[in-house]
C-alpha positions as CSV (number, residue, x, y, z in Angstrom):
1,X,20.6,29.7,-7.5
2,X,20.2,30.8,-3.8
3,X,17.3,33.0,-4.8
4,X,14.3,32.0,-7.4
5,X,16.1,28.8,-8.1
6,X,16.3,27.7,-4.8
7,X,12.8,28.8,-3.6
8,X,10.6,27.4,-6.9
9,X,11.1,23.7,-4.7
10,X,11.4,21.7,-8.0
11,X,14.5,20.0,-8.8
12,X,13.8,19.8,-12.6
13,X,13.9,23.9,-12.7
14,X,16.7,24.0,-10.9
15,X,18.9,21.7,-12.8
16,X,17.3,22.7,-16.0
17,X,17.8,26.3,-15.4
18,X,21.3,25.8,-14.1
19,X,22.3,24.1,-17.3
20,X,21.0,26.7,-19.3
21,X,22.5,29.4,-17.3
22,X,25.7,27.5,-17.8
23,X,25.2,27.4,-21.8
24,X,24.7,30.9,-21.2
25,X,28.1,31.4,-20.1
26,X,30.2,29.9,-22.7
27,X,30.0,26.3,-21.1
28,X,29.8,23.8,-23.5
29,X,27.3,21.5,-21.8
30,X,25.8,19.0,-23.5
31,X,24.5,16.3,-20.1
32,X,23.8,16.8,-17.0
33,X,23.3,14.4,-14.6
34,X,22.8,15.1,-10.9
35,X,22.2,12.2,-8.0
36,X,21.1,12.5,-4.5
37,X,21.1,10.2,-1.7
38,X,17.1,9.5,0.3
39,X,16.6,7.4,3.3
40,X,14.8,5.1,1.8
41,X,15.1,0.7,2.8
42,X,14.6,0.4,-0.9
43,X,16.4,3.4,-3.2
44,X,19.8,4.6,-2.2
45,X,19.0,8.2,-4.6
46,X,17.1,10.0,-7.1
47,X,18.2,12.2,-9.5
48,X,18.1,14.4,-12.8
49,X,19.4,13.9,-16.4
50,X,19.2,16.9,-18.1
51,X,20.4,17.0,-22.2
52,X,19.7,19.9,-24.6
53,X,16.3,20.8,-25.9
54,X,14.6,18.0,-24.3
55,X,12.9,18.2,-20.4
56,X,15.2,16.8,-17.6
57,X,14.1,13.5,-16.4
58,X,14.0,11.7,-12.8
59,X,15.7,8.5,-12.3
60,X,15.9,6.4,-8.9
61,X,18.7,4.1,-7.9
62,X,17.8,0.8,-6.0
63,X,20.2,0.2,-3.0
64,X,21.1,-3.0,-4.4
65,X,23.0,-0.6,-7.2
66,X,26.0,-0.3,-4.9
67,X,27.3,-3.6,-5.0
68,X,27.5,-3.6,-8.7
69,X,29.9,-2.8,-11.5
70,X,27.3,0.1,-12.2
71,X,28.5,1.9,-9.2
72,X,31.6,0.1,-8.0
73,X,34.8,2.0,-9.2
74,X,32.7,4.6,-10.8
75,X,33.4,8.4,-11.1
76,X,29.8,8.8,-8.3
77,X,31.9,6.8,-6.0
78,X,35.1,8.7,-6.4
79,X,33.2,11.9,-5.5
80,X,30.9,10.4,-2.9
81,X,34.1,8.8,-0.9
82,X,36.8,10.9,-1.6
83,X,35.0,14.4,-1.7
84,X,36.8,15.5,-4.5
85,X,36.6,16.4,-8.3
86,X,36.9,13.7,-11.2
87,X,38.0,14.4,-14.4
88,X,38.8,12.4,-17.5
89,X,38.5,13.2,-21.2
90,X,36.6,10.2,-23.2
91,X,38.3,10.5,-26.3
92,X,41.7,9.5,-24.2
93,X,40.6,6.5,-22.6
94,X,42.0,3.2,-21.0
95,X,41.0,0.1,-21.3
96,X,40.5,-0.1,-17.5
97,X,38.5,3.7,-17.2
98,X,35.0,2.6,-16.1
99,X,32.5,1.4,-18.4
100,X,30.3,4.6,-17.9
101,X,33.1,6.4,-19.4
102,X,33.3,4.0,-22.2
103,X,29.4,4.1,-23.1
104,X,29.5,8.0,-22.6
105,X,32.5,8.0,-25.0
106,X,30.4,5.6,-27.7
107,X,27.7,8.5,-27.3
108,X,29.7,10.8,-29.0
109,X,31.3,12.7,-25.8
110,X,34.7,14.1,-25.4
111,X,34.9,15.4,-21.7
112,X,33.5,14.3,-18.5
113,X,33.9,16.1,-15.2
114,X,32.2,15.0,-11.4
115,X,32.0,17.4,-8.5
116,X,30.8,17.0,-5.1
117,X,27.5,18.9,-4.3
118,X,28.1,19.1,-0.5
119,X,24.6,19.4,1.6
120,X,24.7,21.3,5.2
121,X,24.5,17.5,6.7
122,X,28.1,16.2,5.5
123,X,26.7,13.9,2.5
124,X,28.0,14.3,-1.0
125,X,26.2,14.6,-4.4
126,X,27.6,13.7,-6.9
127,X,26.6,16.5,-10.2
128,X,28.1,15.0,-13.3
129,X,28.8,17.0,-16.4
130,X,30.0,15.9,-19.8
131,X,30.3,17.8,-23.8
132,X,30.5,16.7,-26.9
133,X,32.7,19.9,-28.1
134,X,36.1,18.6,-29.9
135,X,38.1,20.4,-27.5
136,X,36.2,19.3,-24.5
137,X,35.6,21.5,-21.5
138,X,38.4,24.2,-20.8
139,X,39.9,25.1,-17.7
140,X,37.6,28.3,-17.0
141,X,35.0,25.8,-17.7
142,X,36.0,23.1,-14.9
143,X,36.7,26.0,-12.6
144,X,33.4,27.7,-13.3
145,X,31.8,24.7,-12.5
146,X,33.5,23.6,-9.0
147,X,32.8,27.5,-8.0
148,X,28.9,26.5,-8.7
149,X,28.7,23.7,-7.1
150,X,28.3,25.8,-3.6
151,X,25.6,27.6,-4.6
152,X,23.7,24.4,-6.3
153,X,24.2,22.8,-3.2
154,X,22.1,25.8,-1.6
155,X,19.3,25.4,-4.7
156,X,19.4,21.8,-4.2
157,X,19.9,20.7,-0.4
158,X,16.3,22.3,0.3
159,X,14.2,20.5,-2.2
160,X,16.2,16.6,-1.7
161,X,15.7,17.4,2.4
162,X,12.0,17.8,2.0
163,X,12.0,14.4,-0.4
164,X,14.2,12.3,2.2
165,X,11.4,13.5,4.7
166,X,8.6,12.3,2.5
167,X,9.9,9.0,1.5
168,X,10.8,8.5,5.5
169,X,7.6,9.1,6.8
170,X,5.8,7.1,4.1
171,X,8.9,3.9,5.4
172,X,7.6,4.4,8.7
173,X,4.2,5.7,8.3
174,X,2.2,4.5,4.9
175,X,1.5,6.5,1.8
176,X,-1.9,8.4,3.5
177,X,-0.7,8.8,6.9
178,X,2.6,10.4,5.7
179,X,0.5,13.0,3.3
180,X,-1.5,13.8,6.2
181,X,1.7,14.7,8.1
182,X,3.4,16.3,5.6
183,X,0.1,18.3,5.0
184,X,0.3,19.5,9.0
185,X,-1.4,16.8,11.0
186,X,0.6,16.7,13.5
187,X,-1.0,17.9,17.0
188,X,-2.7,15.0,19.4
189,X,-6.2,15.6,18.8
190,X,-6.2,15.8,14.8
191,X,-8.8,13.5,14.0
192,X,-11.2,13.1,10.8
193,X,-13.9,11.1,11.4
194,X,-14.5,9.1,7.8
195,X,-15.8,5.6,6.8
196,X,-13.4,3.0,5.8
197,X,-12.7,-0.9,5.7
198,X,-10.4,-1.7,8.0
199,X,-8.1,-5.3,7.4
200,X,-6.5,-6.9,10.0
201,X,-4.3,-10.3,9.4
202,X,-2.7,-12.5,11.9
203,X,-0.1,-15.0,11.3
204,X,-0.4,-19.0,12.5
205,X,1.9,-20.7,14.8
206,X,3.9,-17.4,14.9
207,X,5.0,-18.2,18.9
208,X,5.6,-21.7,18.1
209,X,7.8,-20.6,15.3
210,X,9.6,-18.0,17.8
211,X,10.4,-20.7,19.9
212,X,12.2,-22.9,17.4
213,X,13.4,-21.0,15.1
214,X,16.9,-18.8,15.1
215,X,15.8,-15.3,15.1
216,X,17.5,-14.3,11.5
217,X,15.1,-16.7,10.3
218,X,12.6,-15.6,13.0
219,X,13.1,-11.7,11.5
220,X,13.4,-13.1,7.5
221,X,9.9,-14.8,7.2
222,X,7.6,-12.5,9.1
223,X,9.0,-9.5,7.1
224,X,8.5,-11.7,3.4
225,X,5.0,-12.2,5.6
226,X,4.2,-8.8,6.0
227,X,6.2,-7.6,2.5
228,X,3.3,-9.8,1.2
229,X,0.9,-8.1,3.3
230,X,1.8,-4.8,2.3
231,X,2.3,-5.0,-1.4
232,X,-1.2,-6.6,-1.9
233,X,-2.5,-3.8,1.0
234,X,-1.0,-0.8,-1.4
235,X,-1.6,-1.9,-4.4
236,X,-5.5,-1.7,-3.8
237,X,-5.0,1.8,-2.6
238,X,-5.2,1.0,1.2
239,X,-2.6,2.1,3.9
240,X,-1.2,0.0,6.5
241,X,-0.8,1.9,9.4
242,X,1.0,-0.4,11.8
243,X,2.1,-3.8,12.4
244,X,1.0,-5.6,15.6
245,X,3.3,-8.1,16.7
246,X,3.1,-10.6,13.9
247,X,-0.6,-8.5,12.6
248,X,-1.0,-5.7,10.4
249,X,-3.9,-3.2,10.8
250,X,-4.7,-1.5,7.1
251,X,-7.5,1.0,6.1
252,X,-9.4,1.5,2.2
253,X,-10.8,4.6,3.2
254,X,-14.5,5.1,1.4
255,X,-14.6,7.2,-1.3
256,X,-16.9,8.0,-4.4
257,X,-17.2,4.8,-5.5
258,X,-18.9,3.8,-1.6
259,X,-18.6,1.0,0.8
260,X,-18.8,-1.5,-2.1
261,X,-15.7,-0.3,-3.7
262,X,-13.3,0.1,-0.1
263,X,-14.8,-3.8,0.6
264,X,-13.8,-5.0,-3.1
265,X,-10.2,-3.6,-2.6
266,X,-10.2,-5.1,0.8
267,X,-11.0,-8.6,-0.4
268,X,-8.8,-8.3,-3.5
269,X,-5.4,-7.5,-0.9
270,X,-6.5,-10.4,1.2
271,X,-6.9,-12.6,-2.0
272,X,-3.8,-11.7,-3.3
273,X,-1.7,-11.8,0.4
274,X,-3.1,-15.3,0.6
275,X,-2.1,-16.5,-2.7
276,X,1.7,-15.0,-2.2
277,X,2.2,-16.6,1.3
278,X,1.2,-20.1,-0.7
279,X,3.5,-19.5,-3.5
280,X,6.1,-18.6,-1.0
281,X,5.6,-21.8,1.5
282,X,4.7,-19.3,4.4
283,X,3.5,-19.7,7.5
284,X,-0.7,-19.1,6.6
285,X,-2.7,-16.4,8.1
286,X,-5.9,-15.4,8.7
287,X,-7.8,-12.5,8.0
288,X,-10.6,-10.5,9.7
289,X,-12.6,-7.4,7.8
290,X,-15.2,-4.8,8.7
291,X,-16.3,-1.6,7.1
292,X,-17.7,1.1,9.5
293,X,-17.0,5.2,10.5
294,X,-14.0,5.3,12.5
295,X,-12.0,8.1,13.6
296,X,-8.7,8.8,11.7
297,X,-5.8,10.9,13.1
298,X,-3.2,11.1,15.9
299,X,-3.5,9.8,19.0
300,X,-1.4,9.7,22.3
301,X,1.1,11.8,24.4
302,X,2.1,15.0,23.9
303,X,5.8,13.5,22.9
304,X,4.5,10.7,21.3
305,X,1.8,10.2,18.8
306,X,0.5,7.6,16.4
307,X,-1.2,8.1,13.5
308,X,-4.1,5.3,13.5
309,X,-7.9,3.9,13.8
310,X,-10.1,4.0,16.8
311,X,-13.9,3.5,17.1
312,X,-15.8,0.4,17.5
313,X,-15.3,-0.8,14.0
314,X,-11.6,-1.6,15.0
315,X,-13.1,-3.5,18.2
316,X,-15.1,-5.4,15.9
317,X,-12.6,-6.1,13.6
318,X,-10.5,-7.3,16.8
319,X,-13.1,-9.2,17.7
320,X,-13.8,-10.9,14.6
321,X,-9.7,-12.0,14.1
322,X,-10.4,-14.3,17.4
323,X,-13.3,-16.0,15.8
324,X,-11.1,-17.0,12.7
325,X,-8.9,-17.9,14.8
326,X,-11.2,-20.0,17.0
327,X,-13.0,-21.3,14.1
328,X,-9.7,-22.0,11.7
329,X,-11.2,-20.0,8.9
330,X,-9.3,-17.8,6.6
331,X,-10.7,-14.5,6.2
332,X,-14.1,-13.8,8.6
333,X,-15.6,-10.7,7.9
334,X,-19.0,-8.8,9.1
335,X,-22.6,-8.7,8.1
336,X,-22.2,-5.0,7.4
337,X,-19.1,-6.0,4.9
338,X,-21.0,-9.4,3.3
339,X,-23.8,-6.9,2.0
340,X,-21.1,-5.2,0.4
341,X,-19.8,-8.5,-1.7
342,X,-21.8,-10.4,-4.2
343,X,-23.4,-13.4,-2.0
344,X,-21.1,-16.2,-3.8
345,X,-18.3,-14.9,-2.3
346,X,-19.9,-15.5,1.5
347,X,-21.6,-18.2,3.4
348,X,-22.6,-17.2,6.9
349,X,-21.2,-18.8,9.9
350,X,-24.0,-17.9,12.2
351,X,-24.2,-15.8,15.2
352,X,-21.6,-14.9,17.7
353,X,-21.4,-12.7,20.7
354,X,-18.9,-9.7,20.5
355,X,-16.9,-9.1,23.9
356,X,-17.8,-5.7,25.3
357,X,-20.9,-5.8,22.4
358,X,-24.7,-5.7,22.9
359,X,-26.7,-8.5,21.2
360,X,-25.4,-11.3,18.9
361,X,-23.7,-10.5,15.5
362,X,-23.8,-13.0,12.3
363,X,-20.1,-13.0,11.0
364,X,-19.5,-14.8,7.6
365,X,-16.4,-16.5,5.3
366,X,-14.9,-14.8,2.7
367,X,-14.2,-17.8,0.0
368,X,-10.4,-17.1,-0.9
369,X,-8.6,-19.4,-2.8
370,X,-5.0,-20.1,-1.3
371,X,-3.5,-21.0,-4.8
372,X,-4.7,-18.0,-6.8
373,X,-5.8,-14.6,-6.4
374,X,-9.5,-13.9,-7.0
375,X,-11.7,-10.9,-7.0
376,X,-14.9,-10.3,-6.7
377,X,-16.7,-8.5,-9.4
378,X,-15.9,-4.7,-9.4
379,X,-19.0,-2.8,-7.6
């Protein structure tokens, strides 16, 4: 456990081969179930269930899990507040044990034990065995167990560190940025210069609504604003890389399928964004798009990076947002992007002068329908 278990980093060997080494030994094991807390807004753990002859499989547990039945009362919370073993044989049950116990017991088990896998950091894990054998787990058995549960811990507290890290950085940072940090991006001055089309939306009447509105309701709409934002943003393979105030700024890098492919999923987040904020009677927005190179990486002090955009693509992007705005259009987007888009899906506005830019640049609408969310054809 401290030695090839805990250095393989893969949770399913480790609680696969620590069942089997238990088998081994006389246990009779017949499920394992093992559940680790993440910092995560979303998922409260992650785990392993491990049964005979069959691979161990990961499960998550949404936050919202600990105000139900599910976890409330539960042998996981015994061990998780009161750092101590649970015990309970399931062919002797109460009507008021906890339905976990019951369904485990309709399964066909006899014996259940909980013991708290305590990390170097104070939390508890709760690692959950149970048996089918008649006579249910003997004393050696639960004994053998608790004395494990140290060096599990060691296997263990390693590989869900490293997980919690991952699923922090992509909270605060997006899916791609937090790779690229994880990967060992992380000096000022590690930049890759790439192509991409960079998305940035704005929210309407957002200072008007700051002004009148109490700030719970203030802090609940522009977060179901950006949630809508963000899912749309993700789910075309872009990464948002920070939110401005009440804007987001989000990347779709170009990859082997070109420019028309990064400017497809662009136009398919903003399709889809704009059709949930009008399902969801919120505040509109308005979108500005551009594809050009722009460099990639961190940027800042020595204490205090960000991982972002910077070139003059984002200027014109930035400069683009005020002429939606000025002009009361939805989503505005660049010459260089239109060609990217079948021409149905643009009309030209005509030609405006960028601030800080040489020259005059024709800008064009995106058509986007508020009540549904359209596409255009796949390049």
């Amino acid at each position: 456990m401290i030695g090839p278990a805990r250095l393989s980093g893969d949770a399913l060997t480790v609680t696969s081969g620590f069942a089997e080494q238990l088998i081994a030994m006389g246990v009779p094991l017949h499920r394992l179930r093992i559940a680790m807390q993440v910092d995560n807004p979303l998922l409260t753990a992650w785990g392993i269930t491990w049964v005979p002859e069959k691979p161990g499989e990961m499960f998550t547990l949404n936050r919202t899990l600990l105000e139900t039945p599910t976890y409330v009362g539960s042998p996981a919370q015994h061990v998780i507040e009161t750092r101590t073993c649970f015990r309970r044989r399931l062919d002797q049950l109460k009507a008021e044990d906890h339905t976990v116990l019951h369904e485990l017991a309709s399964a066909g088990f006899t014996d259940y034990v909980a013991v708290p896998v305590v990390f170097g950091n104070g939390i508890i894990q709760p690692a959950m065995f149970a048996t089918r054998h008649d006579s249910g787990f003997a004393e050696t058995h639960v004994a053998l167990i608790q004395d494990l549960s140290i060096p599990l811990s060691a296997a263990l507290e390693a590989i869900a560190m490293r997980r919690s890290t991952a699923s922090l950085l992509a909270t605060f940072l997006g899916e791609g940025p937090a790779a690229r940090v994880l990967a060992g991006a992380i000096r000022r001055g590690d930049i890759v210069e790439t192509e991409a089309a960079i998305l940035l939306t704005d929210m309407r009447g957002f200072t008007a609504l700051s002004l009148t509105s109490p700030p719970t309701h203030l802090v609940t709409t522009l977060g179901r604003y950006f949630e809508a934002v963000v899912d749309a943003v993700q789910a075309e393979g872009g990464d948002v890389l920070k939110f401005l105030g009440d804007g987001a700024l989000s990347i779709f890098r170009v990859g082997e399928g070109g420019r028309s492919a990064a400017c497809h999923a662009a136009v398919c987040a903003v399709s889809q964004a704009v059709a949930t904020a009008r399902a969801e009677d919120l505040p509109p927005f308005i979108a500005a798009v551009h594809v050009g190179p722009v460099m990639y990486g961190n940027i800042g002090s020595p204490t205090r990076l960000d991982l972002t955009v910077v070139g003059p693509a984002v200027n014109i992007v930035s400069r683009l947002e005020g002429i939606a705005k000025a002009r009361g259009e939805t989503v505005v987007c660049s010459e260089t992007f239109a060609s990217a888009l079948p021409p149905t899906f643009t009309r030209t506005m005509g030609r405006f002068e960028f601030k800080g830019l040489d020259g005059e640049h024709e800008v064009f609408a995106i058509s986007v329908n508020p009540g549904i969310a359209a596409c255009p054809p796949s390049p």
